[in-house]
N, C-alpha and C positions, 0 to 999 in steps of 0.2 A: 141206232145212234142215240136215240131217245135216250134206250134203255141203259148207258154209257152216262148220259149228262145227267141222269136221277142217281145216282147211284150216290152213297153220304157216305161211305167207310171213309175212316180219317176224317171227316173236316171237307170232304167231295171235292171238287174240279177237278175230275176225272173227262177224260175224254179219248177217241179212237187215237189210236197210233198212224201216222203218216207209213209208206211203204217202205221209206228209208229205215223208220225206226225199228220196223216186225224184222228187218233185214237185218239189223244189228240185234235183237233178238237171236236170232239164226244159232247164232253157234252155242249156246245156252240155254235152249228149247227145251231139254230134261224138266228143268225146274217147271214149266208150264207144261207137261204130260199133254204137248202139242206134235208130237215126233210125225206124226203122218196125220197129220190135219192141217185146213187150213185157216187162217186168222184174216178178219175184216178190217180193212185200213178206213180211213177218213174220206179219201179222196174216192172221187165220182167218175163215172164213165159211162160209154155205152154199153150195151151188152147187147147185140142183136137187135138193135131197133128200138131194146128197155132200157129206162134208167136202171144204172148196177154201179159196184162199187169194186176198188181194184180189192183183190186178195192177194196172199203171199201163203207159199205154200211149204212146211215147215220141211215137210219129208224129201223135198229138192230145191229148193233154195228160189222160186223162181214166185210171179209175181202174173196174173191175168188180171180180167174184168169177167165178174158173173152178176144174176141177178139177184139182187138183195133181196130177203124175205125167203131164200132156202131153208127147208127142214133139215135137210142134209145134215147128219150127223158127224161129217167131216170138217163144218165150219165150227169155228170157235170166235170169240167176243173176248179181245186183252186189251185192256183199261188200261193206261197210263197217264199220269201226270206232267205238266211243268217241273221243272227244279225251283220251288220256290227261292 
C-alpha cells in the first residue's frame, strides 16, 4: 500500500482500488495484461489467523483474502485514482 501512496505520476493521489472497483475493472482486464492474475484491493481481512488483504482474481471474476507481502508472481498492484 505504501508502495501505492508514494507513487507521483501525474501530480500522485494514487491509492489501492476497493474490490468493487478491481470488479469493474473485470471486463476490461486486456488493457492491464491482468487476464490470469490477481490484483490487491484496499480493504483488509483475515487470512488464517494473518493480517491479509482481500484480492480479486482477474482470470475468474471472484474475490478472496490472502496474506499480503506474497512473492507470487500471480499478484499484481493497480493504482487508481478519485475523479478529481
Amino acid at each position: 500500500e505504501g508502495y501505492v501512496k508514494n507513487l507521483n505520476l501525474d501530480g500522485g493521489g494514487w491509492r489501492l482500488p476497493a474490490i468493487a472497483e478491481l470488479s469493474q475493472l473485470h471486463p476490461i482486464d486486456s488493457l492491464f495484461n491482468a487476464t490470469d492474475k490477481w490484483a490487491w484491493s484496499s480493504e483488509l481481512c483475515n487470512a488464517g489467523g494473518s493480517a491479509g488483504a482481500r484480492d480479486f482474481g482477474f482470470y475468474n471474476g471472484a474475490d478472496s483474502c490472502s496474506t499480503r507481502g506474497s512473492s507470487d508472481s500471480a499478484y499484481r498492484v493497480l493504482a487508481v485514482r478519485s475523479p478529481k
